[in-house]
C-alpha positions as CSV (number, residue, x, y, z in Angstrom):
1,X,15.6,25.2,-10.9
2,X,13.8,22.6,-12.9
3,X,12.5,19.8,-10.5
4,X,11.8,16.3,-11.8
5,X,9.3,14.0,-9.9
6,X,10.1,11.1,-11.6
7,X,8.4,7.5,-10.8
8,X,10.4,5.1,-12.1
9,X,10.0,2.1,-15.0
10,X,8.1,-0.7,-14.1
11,X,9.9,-4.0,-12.9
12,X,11.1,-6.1,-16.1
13,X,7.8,-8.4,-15.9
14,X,6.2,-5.1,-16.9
15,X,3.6,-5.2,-14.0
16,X,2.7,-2.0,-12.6
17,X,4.8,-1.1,-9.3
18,X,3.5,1.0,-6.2
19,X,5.9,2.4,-4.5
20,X,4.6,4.6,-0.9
21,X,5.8,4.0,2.4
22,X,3.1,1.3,3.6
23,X,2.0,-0.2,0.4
24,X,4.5,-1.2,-2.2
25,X,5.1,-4.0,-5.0
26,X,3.5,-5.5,-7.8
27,X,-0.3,-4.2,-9.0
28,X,-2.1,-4.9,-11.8
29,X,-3.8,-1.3,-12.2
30,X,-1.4,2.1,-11.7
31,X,-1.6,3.8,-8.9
32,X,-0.9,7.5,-8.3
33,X,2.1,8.5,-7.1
34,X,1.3,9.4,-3.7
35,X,4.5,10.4,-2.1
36,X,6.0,12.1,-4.9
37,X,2.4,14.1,-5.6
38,X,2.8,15.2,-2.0
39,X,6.1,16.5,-2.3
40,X,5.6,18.2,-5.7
41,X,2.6,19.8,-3.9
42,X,5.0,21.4,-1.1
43,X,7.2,22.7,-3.7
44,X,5.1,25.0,-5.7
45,X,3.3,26.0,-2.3
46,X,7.0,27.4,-1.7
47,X,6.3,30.4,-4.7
48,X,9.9,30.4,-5.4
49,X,11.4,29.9,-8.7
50,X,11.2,26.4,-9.0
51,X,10.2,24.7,-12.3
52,X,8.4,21.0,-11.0
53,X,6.7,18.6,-13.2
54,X,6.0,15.1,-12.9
55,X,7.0,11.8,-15.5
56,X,5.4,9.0,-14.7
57,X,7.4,5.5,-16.5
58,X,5.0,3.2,-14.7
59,X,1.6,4.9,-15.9
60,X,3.6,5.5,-19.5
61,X,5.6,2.3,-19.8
62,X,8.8,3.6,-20.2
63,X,11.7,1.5,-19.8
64,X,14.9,2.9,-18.5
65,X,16.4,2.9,-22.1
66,X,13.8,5.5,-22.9
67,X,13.8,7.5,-20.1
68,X,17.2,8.2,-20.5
69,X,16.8,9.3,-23.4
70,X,14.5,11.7,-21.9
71,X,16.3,12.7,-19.4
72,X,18.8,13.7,-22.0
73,X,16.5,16.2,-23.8
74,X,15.0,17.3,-20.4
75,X,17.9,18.3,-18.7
76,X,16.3,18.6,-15.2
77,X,18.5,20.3,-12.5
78,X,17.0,17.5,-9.9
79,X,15.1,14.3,-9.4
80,X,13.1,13.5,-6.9
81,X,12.3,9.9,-7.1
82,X,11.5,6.8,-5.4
83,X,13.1,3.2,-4.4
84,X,11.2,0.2,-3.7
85,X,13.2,-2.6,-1.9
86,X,11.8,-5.6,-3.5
87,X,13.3,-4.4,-7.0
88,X,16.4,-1.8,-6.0
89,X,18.6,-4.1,-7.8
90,X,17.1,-3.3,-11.2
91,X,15.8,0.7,-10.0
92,X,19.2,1.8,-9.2
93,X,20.2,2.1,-12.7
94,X,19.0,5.7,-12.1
95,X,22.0,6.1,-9.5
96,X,24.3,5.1,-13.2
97,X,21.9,7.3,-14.9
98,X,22.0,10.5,-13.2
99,X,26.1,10.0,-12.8
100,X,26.9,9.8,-16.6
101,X,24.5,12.7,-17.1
102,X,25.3,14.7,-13.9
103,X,22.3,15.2,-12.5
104,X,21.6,15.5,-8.8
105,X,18.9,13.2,-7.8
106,X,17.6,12.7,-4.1
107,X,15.7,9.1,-3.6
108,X,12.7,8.3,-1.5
109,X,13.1,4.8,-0.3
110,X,9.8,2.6,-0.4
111,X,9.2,1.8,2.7
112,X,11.7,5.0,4.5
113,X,13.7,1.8,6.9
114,X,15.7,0.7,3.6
115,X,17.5,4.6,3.5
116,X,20.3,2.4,5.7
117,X,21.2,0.3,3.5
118,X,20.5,1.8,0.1
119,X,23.0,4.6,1.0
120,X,25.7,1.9,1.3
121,X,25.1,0.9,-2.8
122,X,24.2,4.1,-4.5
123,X,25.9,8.0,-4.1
124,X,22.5,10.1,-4.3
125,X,22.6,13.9,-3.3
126,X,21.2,11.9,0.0
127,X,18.7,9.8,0.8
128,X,15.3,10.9,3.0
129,X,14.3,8.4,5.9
130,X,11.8,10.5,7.3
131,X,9.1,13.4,6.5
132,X,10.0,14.1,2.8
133,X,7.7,16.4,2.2
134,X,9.0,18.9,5.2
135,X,12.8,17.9,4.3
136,X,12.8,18.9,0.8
137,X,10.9,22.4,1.7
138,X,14.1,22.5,4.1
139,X,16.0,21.8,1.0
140,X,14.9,23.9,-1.2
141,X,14.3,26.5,1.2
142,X,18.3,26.5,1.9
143,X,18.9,24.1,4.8
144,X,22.5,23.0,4.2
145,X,23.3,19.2,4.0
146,X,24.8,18.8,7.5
147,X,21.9,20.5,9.5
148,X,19.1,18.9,7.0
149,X,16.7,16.7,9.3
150,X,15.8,13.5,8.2
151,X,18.2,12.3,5.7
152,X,21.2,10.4,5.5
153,X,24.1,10.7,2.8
154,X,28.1,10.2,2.2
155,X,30.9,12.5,3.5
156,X,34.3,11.7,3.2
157,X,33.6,7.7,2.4
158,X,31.4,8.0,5.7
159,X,27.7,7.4,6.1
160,X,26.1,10.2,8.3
161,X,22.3,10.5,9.5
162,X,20.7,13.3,10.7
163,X,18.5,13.5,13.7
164,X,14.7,12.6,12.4
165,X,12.8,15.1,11.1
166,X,9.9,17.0,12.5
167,X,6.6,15.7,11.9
168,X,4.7,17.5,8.9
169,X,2.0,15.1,7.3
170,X,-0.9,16.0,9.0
171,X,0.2,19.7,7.9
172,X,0.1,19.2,4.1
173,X,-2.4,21.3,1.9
174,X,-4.6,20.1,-0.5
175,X,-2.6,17.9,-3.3
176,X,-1.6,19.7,-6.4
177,X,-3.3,17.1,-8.8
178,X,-2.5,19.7,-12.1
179,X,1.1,17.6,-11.4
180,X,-0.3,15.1,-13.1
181,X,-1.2,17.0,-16.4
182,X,-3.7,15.1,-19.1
183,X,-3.7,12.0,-17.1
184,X,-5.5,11.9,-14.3
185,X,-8.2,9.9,-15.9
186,X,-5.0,7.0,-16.9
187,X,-4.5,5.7,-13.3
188,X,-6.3,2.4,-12.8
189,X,-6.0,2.7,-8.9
190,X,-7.3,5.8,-7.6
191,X,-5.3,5.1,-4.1
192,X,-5.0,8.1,-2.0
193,X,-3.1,8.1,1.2
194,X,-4.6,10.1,3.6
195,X,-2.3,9.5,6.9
196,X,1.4,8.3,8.1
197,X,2.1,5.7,11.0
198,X,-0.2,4.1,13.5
199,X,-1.0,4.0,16.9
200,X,-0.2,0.3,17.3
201,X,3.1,-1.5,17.8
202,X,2.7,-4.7,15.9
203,X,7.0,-5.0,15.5
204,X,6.5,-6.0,12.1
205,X,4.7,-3.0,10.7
206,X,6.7,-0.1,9.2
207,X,4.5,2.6,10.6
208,X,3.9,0.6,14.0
209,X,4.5,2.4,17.2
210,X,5.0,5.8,15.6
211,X,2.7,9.3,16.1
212,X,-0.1,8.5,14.1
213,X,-0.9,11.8,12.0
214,X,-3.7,12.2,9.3
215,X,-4.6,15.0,7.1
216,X,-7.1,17.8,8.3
217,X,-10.7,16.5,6.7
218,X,-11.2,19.3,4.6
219,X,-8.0,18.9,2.9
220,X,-8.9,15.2,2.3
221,X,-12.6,16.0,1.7
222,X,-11.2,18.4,-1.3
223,X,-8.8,15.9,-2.6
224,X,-11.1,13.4,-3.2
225,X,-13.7,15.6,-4.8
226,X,-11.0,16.6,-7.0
227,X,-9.7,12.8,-7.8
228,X,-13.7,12.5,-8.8
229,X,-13.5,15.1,-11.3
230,X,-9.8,14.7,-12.5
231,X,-10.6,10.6,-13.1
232,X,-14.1,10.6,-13.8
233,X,-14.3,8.0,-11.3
234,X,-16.3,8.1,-8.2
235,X,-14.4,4.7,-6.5
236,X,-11.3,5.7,-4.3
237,X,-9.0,3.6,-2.3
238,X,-8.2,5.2,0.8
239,X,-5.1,4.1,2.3
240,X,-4.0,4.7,6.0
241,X,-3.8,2.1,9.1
242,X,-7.4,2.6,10.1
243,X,-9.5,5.1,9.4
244,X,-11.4,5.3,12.6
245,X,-8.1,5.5,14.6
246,X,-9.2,9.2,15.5
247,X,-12.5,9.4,16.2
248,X,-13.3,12.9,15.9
249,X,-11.7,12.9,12.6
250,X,-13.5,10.1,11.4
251,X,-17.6,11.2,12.7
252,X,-16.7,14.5,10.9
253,X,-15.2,12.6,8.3
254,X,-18.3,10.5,7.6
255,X,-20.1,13.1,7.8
256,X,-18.6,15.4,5.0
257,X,-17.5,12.1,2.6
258,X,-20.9,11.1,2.5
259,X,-22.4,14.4,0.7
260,X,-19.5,13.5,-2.3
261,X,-21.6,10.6,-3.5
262,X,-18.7,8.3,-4.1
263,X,-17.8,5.0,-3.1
264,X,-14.8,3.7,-1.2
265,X,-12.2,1.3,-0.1
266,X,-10.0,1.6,3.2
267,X,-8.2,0.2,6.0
268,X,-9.7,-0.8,9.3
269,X,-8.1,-1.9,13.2
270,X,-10.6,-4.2,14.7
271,X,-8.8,-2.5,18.2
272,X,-10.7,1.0,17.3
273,X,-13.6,-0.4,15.1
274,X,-17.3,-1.5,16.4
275,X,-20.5,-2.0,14.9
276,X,-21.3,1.6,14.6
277,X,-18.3,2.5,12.9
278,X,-19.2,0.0,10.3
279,X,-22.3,0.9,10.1
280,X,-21.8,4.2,9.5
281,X,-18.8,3.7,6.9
282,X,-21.6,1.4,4.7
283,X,-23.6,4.3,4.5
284,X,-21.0,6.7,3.6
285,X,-20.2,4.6,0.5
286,X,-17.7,2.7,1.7
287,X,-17.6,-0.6,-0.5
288,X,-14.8,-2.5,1.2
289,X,-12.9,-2.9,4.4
290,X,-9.4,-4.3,5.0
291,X,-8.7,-5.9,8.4
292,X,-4.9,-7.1,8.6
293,X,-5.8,-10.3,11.2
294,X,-2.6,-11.5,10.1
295,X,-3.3,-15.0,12.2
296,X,-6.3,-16.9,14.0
297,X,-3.3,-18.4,16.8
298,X,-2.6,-16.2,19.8
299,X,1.0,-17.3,20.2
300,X,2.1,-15.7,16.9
301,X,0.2,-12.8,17.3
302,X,2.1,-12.8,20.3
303,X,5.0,-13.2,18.7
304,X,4.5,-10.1,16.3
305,X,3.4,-7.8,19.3
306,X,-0.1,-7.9,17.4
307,X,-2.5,-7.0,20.1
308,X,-6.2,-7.5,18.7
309,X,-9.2,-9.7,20.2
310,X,-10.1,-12.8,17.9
311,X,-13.2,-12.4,19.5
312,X,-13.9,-9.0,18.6
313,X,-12.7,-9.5,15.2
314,X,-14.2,-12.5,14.2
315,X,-17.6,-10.1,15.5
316,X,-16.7,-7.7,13.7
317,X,-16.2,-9.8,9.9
318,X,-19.5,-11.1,10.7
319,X,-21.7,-7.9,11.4
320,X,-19.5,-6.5,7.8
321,X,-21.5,-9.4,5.9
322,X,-24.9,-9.0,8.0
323,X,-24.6,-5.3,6.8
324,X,-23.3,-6.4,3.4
325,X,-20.2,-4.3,4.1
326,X,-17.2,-6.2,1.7
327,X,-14.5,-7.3,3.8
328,X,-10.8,-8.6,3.2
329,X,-8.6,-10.3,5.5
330,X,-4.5,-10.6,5.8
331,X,-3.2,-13.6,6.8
332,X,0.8,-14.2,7.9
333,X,2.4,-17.1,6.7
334,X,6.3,-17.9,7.5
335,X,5.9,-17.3,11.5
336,X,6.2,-20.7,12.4
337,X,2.6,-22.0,11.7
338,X,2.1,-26.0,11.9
339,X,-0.4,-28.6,10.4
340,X,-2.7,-27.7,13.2
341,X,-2.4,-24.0,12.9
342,X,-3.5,-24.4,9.2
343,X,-6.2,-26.4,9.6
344,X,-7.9,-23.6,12.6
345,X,-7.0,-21.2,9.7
346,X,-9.2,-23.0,7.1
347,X,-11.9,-23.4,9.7
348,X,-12.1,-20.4,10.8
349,X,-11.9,-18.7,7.2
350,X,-15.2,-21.2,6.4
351,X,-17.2,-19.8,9.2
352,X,-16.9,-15.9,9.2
353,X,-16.6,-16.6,5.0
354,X,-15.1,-12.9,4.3
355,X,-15.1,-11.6,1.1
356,X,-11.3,-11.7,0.3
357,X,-8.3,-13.1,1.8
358,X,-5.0,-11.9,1.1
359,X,-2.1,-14.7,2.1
360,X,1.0,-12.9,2.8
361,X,4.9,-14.4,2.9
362,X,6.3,-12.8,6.2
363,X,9.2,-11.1,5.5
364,X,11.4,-8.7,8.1
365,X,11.6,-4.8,6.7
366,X,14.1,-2.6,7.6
367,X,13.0,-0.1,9.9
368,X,11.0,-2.7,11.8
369,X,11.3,-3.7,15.2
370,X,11.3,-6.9,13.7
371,X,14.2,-6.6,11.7
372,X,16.7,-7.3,14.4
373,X,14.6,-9.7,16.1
374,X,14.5,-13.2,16.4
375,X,11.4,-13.5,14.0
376,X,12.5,-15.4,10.8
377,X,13.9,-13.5,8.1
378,X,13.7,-14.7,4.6
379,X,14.5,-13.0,1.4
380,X,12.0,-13.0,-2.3
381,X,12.7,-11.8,-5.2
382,X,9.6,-9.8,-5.5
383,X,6.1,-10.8,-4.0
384,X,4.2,-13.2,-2.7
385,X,4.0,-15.5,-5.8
386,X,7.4,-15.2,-6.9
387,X,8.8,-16.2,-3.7
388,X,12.3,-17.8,-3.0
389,X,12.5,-20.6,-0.6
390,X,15.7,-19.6,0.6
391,X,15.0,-22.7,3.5
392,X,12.9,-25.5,4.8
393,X,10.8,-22.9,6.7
394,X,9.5,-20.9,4.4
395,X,9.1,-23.9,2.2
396,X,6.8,-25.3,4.1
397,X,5.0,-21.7,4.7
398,X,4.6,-22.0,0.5
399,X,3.0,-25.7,0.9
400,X,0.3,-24.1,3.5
401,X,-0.5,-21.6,1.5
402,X,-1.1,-23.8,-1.4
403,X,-3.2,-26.0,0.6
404,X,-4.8,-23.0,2.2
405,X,-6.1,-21.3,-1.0
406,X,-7.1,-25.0,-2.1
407,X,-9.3,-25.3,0.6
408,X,-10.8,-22.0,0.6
409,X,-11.5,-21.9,-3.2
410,X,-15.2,-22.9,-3.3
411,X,-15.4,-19.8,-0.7
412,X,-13.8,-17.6,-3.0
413,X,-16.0,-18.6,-6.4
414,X,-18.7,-18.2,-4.0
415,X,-17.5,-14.6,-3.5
416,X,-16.9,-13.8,-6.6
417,X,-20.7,-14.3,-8.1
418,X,-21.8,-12.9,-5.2
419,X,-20.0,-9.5,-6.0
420,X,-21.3,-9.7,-9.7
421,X,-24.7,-9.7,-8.0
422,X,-26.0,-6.5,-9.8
423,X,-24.7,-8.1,-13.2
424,X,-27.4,-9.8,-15.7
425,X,-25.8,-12.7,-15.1
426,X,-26.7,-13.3,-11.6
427,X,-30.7,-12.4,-12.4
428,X,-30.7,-15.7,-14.4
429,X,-31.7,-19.5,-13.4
430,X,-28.1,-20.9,-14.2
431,X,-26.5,-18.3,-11.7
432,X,-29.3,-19.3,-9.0
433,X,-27.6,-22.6,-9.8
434,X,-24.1,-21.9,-9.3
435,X,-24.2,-20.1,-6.6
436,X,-26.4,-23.4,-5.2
437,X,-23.8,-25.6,-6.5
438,X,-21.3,-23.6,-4.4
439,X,-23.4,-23.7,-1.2
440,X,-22.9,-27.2,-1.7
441,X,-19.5,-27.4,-2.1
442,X,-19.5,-29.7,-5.2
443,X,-16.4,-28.9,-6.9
444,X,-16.5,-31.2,-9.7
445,X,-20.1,-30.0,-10.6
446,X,-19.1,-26.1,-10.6
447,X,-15.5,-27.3,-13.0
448,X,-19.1,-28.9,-15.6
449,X,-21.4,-26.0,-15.5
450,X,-18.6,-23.3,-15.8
451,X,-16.7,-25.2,-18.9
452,X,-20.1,-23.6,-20.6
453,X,-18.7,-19.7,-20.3
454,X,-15.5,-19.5,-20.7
């Protein structure tokens, strides 16, 4: 049987797209295919006689006019593939693809709550909402449709969902990175996901309140040493909901990664963080932290079920810059912030000063807790920027992020020559006097001396 992994074209502005289940939309680098890597890796640990390769249209910049064409010559028994929400309109041309060529094709959606109501638009083999990687060894392994965990699909013009699978992530072996032939090297973003779910029950997360499971340290130990040698790249993005969220894992962790002499990103909860952690993941060569606050008020953090202490984090985001540990915030707009609720933003974002902050549209995901909630839903077409005001609310949420990032940008030119500190350009007199300038906050000053390199 000849298996295709296939990650599909890139959305019609030509942007890259991730697609995994807690990270997905637009990029500006290409990112490996994470879920589809892992579930090409259980198939040839199977040993049976399965054909599996892997065609990436993102990384190769394939439009779906092409890849039909190569689908045409390939002739694969099966796709495996996967559906990002923010752009299913355009991706399921595949389900019009595989049709008029009859090919079977089984689609992962990005994040796994949107299975619902994908199946209602497209007629795939099924669709997985849970587990892939153990549901297709089910699969392939002769589990009929009916008794397969973790899917759902059409019988008879009705929609039928299996009981959830059982839990397998923290059971996968070491990535099968030869999937990825000659071009290892091609992916911009080294990001490697390293576990599923998290201990916390913020109701707007799509891993929140389920079994957080990570892989065994050895396995991810090996992996990256082999993303080291495959990209000839030593930086690595790890993604999972916080790294320290086991903390035997992570001391041994820490321990092991450090020996591997490479540098990394990865995601932090201030709820199992302290000083030490940090600490110790800045001199494990870690290079960046990223701390999803989502807000500085306590009633909407209330209102998302998000239980962290302000106190704690705002501790924590200044020990990171004491210990010149790079961090990045998330902040939540669209929950029902007012004037005064920006303004404490902006305040607060001047004083702790963190490296990055990320301004995020709330929007309600299927498979959230959310989703059926009285939180406000809103609907855009993409991401962030290319947001819809679909109402007066989330115009308004636009109009304080505007004035958000308009306040905050002295802070953010301020960040950025400080992170091109090891460059030439900060060992000279004119970059002592920027970065002065900025101190200062003198805006139309920094506009005069910049005009000068651009």
């Amino acid at each position: 049987m000849k298996v295709l992994l296939l990650n599909l074209p890139r959305y019609r502005d030509k942007l890259p797209v991730v697609r995994e289940e807690c990270c997905y939309g637009a990029t500006h680098a290409v990112p490996f295919p994470n879920t589809l890597l892992h579930v090409g890796t259980v198939i040839t640990s199977l040993h049976n006689n399965f054909k599996v390769y892997l065609y990436d249209s993102v990384l190769l910049n394939v439009d779906f006019h092409n890849l039909r064409s190569y689908l045409i010559i390939e002739k694969p028994d099966l796709i495996i593939t996967t559906l990002l929400f923010y752009t299913f309109s355009y991706e399921s041309e595949i389900d019009k693809i595989c049709d008029e060529l009859n090919i079977k094709y089984i689609p992962i959606p990005s994040p796994f709550g949107y299975a619902n109501s994908f199946i209602k638009k497209i007629n795939p083999l099924f669709i997985i909402y849970d587990e892939p990687e153990k549901t297709i060894i089910d699969y392939l392994t002769g589990t009929s449709i009916n008794l397969l965990k973790g899917i759902i699909y059409k019988q008879n013009n009705n929609i039928l969902k299996n009981q959830i699978q059982n839990p397998y992530f923290d059971k996968l072996p070491p990535t099968n990175w030869s999937l990825l032939g000659n071009y290892g090297s091609k992916y911009g973003w080294k990001l490697y996901q390293i576990s599923r779910n998290c201990p916390f029950n913020c109701n707007f997360c799509v891993w929140g309140g389920k079994k957080f499971r990570i892989k065994p340290v050895e396995v991810v130990i090996r992996d990256i040493n082999r993303i080291k040698e495959i990209s000839g790249d030593n930086k690595i993005s790890l993604l999972t909901s916080s790294i320290s969220a086991d903390k035997n894992w992570f001391y041994e962790f820490i321990w092991k990664v450090k020996k591997l002499n490479v540098k990394f990103y990865t995601d932090i909860s201030v709820n199992d963080a302290n000083k030490e952690i940090l600490y110790l993941l800045k001199k494990a060569g870690c290079i960046g932290i990223l701390i999803g606050i989502e807000s500085f008020n306590e009633e909407i953090l209330k209102s998302l079920n998000k239980k962290i202490d302000l106190n704690k984090t705002e501790e924590l985001i200044k020990y990171s810059r004491r210990i010149g540990l790079p961090v990045t915030i998330t902040l939540m707009f669209n929950l029902g912030e007012k004037e005064e609720t920006l303004n404490d933003y902006i305040t607060k974002t001047k004083i702790l000063a963190p490296t990055n902050i990320s301004c995020v549209i709330y929007k309600a995901l299927e498979g959230t807790k959310a989703f059926n909630n009285s939180l406000p839903y809103i609907y855009f077409k993409f991401w962030g920027s290319d947001a819809v005001a679909t109402n007066n609310y989330l115009k308004e949420a636009l109009e304080y992020i505007k004035k958000f990032n308009n306040e905050i940008k002295i802070l953010k030119l301020k960040n950025l020559f400080l992170s091109l500190k090891n460059f030439y350009l900060l060992k000279t007199n004119l970059a002592k006097l920027v970065l002065k300038i900025l101190n200062l906050n003198a805006a139309k000053k920094i506009k005069h001396y910049l005009s000068f390199y651009r």
